[in-house]
C-alpha positions as CSV (number, residue, x, y, z in Angstrom):
1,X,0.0,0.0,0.0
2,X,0.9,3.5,-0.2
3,X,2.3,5.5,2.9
4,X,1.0,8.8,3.7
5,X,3.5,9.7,5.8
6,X,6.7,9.3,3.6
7,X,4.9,11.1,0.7
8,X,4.7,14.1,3.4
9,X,8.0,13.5,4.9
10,X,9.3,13.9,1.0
11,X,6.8,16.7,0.3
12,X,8.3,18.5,3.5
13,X,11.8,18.1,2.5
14,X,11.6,18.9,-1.2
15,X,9.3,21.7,-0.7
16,X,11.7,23.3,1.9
17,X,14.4,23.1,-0.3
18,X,12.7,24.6,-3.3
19,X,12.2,27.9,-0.6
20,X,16.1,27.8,0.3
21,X,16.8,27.8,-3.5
22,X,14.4,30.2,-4.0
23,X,16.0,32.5,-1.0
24,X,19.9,31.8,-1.6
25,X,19.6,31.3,-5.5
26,X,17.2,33.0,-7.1
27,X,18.3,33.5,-10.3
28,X,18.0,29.6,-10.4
29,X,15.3,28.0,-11.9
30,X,12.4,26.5,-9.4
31,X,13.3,23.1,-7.7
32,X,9.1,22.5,-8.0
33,X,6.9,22.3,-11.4
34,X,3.6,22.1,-9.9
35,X,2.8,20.9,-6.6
36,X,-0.7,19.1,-6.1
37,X,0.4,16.7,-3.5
38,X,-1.6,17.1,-0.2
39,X,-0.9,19.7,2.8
40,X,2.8,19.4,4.9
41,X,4.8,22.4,6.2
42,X,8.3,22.9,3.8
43,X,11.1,22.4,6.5
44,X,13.4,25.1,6.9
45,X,16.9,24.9,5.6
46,X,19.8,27.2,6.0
47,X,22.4,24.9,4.1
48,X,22.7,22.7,1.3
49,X,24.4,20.2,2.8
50,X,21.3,19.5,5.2
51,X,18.5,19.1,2.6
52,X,21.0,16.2,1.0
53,X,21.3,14.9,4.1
54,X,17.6,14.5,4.4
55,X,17.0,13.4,0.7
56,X,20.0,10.7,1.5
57,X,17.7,9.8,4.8
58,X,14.7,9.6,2.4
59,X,16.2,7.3,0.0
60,X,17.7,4.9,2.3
61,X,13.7,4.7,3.9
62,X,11.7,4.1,1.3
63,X,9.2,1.8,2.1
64,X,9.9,-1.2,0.3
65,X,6.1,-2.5,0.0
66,X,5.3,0.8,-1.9
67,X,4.1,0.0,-5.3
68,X,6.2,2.8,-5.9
69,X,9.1,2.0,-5.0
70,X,11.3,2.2,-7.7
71,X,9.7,5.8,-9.3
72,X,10.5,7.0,-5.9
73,X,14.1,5.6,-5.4
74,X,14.6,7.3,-9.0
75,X,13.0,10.4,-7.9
76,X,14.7,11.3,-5.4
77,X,18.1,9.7,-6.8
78,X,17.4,12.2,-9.2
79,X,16.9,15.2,-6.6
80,X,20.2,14.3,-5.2
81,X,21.6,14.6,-8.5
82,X,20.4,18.1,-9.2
83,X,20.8,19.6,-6.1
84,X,24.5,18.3,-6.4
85,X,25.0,20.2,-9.6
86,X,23.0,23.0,-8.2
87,X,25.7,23.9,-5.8
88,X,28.5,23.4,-8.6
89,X,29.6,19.7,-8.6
90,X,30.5,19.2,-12.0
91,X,29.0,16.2,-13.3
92,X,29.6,14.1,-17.0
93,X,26.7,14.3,-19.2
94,X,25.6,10.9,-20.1
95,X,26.2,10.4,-16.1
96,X,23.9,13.5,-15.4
97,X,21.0,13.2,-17.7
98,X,20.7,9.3,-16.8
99,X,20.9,10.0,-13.3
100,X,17.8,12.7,-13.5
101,X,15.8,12.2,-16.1
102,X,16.4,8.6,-16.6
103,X,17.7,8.7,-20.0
104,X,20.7,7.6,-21.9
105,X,21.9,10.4,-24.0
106,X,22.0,9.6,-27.9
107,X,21.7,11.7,-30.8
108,X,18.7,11.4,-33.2
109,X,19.5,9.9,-36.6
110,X,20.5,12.4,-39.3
111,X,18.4,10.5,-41.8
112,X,15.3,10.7,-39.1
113,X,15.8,14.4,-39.5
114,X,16.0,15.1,-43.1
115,X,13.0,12.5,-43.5
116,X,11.1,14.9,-41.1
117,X,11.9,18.0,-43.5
118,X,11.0,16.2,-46.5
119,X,7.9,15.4,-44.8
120,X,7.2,19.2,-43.9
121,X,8.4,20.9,-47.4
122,X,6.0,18.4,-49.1
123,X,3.1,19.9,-46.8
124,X,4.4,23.4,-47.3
125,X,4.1,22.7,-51.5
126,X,0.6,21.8,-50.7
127,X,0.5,25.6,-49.9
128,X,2.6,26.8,-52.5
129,X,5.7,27.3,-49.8
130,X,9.1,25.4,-49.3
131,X,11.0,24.2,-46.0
132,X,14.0,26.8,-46.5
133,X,14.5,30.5,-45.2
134,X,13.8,32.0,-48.1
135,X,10.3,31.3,-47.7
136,X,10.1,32.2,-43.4
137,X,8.9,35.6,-44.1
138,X,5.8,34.6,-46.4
139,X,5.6,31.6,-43.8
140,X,4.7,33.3,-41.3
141,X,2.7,36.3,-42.8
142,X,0.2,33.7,-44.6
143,X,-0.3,31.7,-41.3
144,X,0.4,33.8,-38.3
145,X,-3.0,35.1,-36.4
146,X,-3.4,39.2,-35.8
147,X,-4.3,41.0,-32.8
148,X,-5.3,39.6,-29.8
149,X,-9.1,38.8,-30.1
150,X,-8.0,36.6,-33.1
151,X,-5.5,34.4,-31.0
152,X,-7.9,34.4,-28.2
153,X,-10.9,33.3,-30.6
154,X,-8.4,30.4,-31.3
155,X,-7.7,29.2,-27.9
156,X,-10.8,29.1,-27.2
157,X,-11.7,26.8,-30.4
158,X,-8.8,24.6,-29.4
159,X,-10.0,24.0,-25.9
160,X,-13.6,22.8,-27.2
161,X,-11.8,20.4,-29.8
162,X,-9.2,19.2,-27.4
163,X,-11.6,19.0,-24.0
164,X,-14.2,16.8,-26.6
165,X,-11.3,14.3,-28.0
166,X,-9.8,14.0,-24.9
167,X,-13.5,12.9,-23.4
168,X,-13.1,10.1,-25.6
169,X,-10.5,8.4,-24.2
170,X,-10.6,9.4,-20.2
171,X,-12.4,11.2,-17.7
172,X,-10.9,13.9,-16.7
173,X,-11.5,16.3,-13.3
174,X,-12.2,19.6,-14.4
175,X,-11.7,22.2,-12.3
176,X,-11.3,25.0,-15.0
177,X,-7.9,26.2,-17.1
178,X,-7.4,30.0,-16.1
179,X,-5.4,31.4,-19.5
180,X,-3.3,34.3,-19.3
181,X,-1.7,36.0,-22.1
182,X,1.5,37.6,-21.6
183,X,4.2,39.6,-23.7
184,X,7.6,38.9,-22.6
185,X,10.8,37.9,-24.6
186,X,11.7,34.3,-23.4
187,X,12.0,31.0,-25.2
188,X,8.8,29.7,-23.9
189,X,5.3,30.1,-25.6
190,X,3.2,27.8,-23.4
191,X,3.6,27.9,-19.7
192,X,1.4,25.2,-17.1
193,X,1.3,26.7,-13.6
194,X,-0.8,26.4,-10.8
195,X,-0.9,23.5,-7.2
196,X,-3.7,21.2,-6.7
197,X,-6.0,24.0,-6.2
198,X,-6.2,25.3,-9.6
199,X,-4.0,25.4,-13.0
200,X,-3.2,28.2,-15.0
201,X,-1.8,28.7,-18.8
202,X,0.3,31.8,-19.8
203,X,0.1,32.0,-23.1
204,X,3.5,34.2,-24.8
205,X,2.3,36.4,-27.5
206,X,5.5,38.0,-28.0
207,X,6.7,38.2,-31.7
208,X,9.5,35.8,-31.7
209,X,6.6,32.7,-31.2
210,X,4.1,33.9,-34.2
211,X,0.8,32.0,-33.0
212,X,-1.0,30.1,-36.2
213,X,-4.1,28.1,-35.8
214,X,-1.9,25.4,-35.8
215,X,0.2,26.0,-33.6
216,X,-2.2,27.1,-31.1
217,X,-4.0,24.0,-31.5
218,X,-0.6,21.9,-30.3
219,X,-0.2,24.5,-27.3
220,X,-3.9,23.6,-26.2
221,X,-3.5,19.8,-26.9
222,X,-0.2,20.2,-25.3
223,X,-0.7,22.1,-22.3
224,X,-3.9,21.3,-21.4
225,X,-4.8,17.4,-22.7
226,X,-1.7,16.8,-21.8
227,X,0.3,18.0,-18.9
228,X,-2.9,19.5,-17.4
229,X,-5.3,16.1,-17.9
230,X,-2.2,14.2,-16.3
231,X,-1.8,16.8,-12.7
232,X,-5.8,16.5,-12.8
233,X,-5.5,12.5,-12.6
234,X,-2.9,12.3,-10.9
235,X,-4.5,15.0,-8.2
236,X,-7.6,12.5,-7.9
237,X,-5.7,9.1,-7.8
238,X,-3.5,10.6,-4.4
239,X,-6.8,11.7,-2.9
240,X,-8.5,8.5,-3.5
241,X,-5.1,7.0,-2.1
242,X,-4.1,5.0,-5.1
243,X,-0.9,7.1,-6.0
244,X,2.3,7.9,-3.3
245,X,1.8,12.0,-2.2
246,X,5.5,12.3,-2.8
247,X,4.9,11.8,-6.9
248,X,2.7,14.9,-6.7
249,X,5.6,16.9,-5.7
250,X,6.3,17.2,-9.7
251,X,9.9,18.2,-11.0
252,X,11.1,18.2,-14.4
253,X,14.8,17.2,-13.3
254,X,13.6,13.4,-13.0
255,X,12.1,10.6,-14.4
256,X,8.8,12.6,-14.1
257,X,9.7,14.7,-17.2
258,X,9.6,11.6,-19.3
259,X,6.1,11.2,-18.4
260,X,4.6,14.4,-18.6
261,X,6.3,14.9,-21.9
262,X,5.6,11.3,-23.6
263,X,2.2,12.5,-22.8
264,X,2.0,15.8,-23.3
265,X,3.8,15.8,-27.0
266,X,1.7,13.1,-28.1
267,X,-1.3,14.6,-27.4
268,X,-0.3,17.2,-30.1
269,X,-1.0,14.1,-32.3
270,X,-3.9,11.9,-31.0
271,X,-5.9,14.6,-29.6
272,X,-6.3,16.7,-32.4
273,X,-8.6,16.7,-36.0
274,X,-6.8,15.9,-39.4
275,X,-6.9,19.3,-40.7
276,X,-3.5,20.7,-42.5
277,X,-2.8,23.1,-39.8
278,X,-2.4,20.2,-37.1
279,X,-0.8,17.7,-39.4
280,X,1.4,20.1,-40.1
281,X,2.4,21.7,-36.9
282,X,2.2,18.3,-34.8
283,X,5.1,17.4,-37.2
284,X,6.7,20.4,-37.1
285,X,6.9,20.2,-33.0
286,X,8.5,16.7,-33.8
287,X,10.5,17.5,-36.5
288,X,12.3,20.5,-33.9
289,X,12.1,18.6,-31.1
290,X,14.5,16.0,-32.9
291,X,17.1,18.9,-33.9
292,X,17.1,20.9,-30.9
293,X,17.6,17.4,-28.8
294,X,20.7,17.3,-31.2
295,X,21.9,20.8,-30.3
296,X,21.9,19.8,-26.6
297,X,23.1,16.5,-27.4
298,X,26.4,18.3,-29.1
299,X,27.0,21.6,-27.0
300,X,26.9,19.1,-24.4
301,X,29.5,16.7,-25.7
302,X,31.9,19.3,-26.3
303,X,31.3,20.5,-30.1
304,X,31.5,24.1,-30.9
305,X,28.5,26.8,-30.1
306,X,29.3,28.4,-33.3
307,X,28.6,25.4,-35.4
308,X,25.8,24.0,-32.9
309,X,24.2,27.1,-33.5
310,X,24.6,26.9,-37.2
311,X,23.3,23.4,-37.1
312,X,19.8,24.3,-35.6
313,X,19.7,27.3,-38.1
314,X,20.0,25.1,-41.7
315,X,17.7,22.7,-40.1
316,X,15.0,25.0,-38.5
317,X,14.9,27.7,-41.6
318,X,11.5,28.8,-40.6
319,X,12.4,29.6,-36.6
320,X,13.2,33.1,-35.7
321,X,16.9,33.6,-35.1
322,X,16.6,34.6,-31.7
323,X,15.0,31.0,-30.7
324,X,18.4,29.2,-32.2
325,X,20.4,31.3,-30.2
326,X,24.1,31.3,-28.0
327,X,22.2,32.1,-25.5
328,X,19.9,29.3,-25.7
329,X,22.4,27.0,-26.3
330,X,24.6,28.0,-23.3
331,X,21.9,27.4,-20.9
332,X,21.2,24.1,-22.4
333,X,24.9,23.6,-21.2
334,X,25.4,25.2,-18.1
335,X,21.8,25.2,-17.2
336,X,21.4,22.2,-14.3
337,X,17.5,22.3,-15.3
338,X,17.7,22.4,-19.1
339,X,20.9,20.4,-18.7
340,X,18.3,17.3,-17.7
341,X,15.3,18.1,-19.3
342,X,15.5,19.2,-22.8
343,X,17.2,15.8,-23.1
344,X,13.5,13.9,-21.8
345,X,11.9,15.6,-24.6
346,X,12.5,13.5,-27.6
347,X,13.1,10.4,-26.8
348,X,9.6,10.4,-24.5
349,X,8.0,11.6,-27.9
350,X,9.5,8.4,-29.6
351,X,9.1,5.8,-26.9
352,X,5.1,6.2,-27.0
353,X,4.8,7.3,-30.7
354,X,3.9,3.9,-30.9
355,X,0.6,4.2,-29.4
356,X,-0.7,6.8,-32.6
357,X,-1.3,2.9,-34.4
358,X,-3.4,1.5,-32.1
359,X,-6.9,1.1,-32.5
360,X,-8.5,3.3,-30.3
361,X,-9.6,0.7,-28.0
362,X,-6.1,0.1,-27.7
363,X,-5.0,4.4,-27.5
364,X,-7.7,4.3,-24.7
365,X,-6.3,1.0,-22.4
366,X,-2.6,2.6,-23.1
367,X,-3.7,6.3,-21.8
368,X,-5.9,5.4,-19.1
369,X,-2.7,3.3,-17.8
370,X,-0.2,6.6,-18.6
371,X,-2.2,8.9,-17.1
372,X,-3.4,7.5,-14.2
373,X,0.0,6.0,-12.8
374,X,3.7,6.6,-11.6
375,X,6.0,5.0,-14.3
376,X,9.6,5.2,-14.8
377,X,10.9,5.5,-18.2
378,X,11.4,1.8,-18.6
379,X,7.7,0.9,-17.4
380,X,6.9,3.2,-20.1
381,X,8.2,1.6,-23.1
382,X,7.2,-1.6,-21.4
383,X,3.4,-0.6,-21.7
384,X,3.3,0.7,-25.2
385,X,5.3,-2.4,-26.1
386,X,2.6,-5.0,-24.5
387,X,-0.3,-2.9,-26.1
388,X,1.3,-2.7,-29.7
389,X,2.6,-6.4,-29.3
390,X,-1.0,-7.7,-28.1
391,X,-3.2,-5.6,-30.7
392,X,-0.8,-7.2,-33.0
393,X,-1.6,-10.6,-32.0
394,X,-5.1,-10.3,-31.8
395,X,-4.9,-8.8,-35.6
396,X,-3.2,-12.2,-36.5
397,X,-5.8,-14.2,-34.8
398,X,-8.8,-12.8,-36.8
């Protein structure tokens, strides 16, 4: 069973630690996504060396009847990690991002990603445009929404669509989406925030993210199918007592990511209609997802920021400069947070890709497992595997 009191002993200690970082770092990046695990006062901390102490303490504790046990032992492995490279430890890469996220750091295929750009310049010729920089300008002025009450008009077609697809496959809590829209020049365009109280989306309207229907369409299916659809679950399963509190502590420097993102991404893909503008930008997403998981993959493994930086440029010809930039590409190195998590993007994308051929008997088993439960990367895989392999061998059978 499940133990109440170590998912508030870890909620304590992680949640304390978040405020120290928070007080003595902040220019850091949070220690906590979104925090919808039940009530327990943050213990105070006026050291690092303390709140590893007591994540060492919480390791070594873990209950070992907890069905849990292993997502928590990775978890907080993970937290160890970070907060280790948070105060400066200089860690190897493939040792880093496989000791928080839970991933082995390779580089995507070069023939994946040229296949993905012949993919998108034969949509674009649909439209009388090519996948090259020559054509960004008309790109964007032919699909790009203007003003504000069009881009609001669009969210709020997006949500209908998404809220009535994602119906199909789960039942979902709803408690309300509060959307913001904000102006400010950062790399972000969609932003999930909130506790277990409520969830909120900024939405970046700033020019270097020009907002088509398509595109808005993926940030709804995105943000709210996925990543919000999962919190709401995963709220309801630790107040019915079927998930460990401590998972509902939610950081994207651990195993966690992996989840939220296998879901979140594919969402872009399963939850929306087959019109051109979310073929197309559901395979866009993909298609940068696999080169900028290449650019962290090489500024990370020593390869020059000049020619990383080119690299993202020749194969993202329709992105704004500013969002293949030195800047970005330093923080994906010296970053501790992107350092882990950009590298959970793409492969979580692959490892449940898988799940898009289902029937949707067998979409529906597959989800209503992911969302509902607290898997480790491996236990992933493992599930989309067994539904693939077992819709296969009923298909043989008929």
């Amino acid at each position: 069973m499940y133990r109440l009191e170590f998912g508030q002993q870890y909620a304590s200690v992680v949640r304390g630690w978040h405020q120290y970082n928070e007080s003595a770092r902040p220019e850091q990046e949070a220690v906590i996504d979104i925090d919808i695990a039940p009530d327990a006062p943050a213990r105070h901390y006026d050291e690092a060396d303390t709140i590893r102490s007591d994540l060492e303490t919480l390791a070594e504790n873990i209950p070992t009847d907890d069905p849990s046990h292993e997502t928590l032992e990775r978890m907080i492995g993970a937290d160890i990690l970070y907060l280790r490279a948070l105060e400066g430890e200089k860690i190897d890469f493939e040792t880093y991002v496989e000791g928080t996220v839970g991933i082995k750091p390779e580089p995507v295929a070069e023939a994946k990603i040229q296949a993905g750009a012949a993919a998108l310049d034969m949509l674009l010729r649909e439209e009388g445009l090519r996948y090259d920089a020559s054509h960004r300008e008309a790109f964007h002025e032919r699909f790009s929404l203007r003003g504000q009450r069009q881009i609001r008009q669009a969210f709020r077609l997006g949500m209908k669509t998404v809220e009535a697809a994602l119906g199909r496959y789960l039942e979902v809590p709803d408690d309300g989406l509060e959307i913001e829209y904000v102006n400010k020049d950062a790399y972000w365009v969609g932003l999930l925030s909130g506790d277990r109280k409520g969830l909120r989306l900024a939405v970046n309207t700033h020019g270097r993210h020009p907002l088509s229907r398509g595109r808005i369409d993926t940030i709804v299916a995105h943000e709210y199918g996925g990543h919000a659809a999962h919190l709401r679950l995963w709220a309801r399963g630790i107040g019915a007592g079927l998930l460990n509190p401590a998972v509902g502590v939610t950081a994207v420097h651990t195993p966690y990511a992996v989840q939220a993102e296998a879901l979140a991404q594919n969402a872009e893909h399963i939850l929306l209609d087959d019109s051109w503008s979310s073929i197309f930008r559901a395979l866009y997403n993909q298609q940068a997802g696999r080169v900028i998981h290449n650019m962290h993959y090489r500024i990370n493994t020593g390869h020059s920021p000049r020619r990383v930086q080119e690299y993202g440029r020749r194969r993202l010809p329709l992105e704004p400069d500013e969002n293949v930039s030195a800047a970005s590409l330093k923080a994906f190195r010296d970053n501790p947070l992107q350092r882990a998590y950009i590298a959970a993007y793409n492969p979580s994308l692959e490892m449940m890709a898988p799940v898009r051929s289902l029937s949707f008997e067998g979409r529906r088993a597959v989800l209503g497992s992911l969302y509902n439960r607290a898997l480790t990367p491996e236990q992933i895989e493992q599930t989309v595997r067994e539904a693939a392999r077992r819709e296969a061998a009923e298909l043989a059978s008929v």
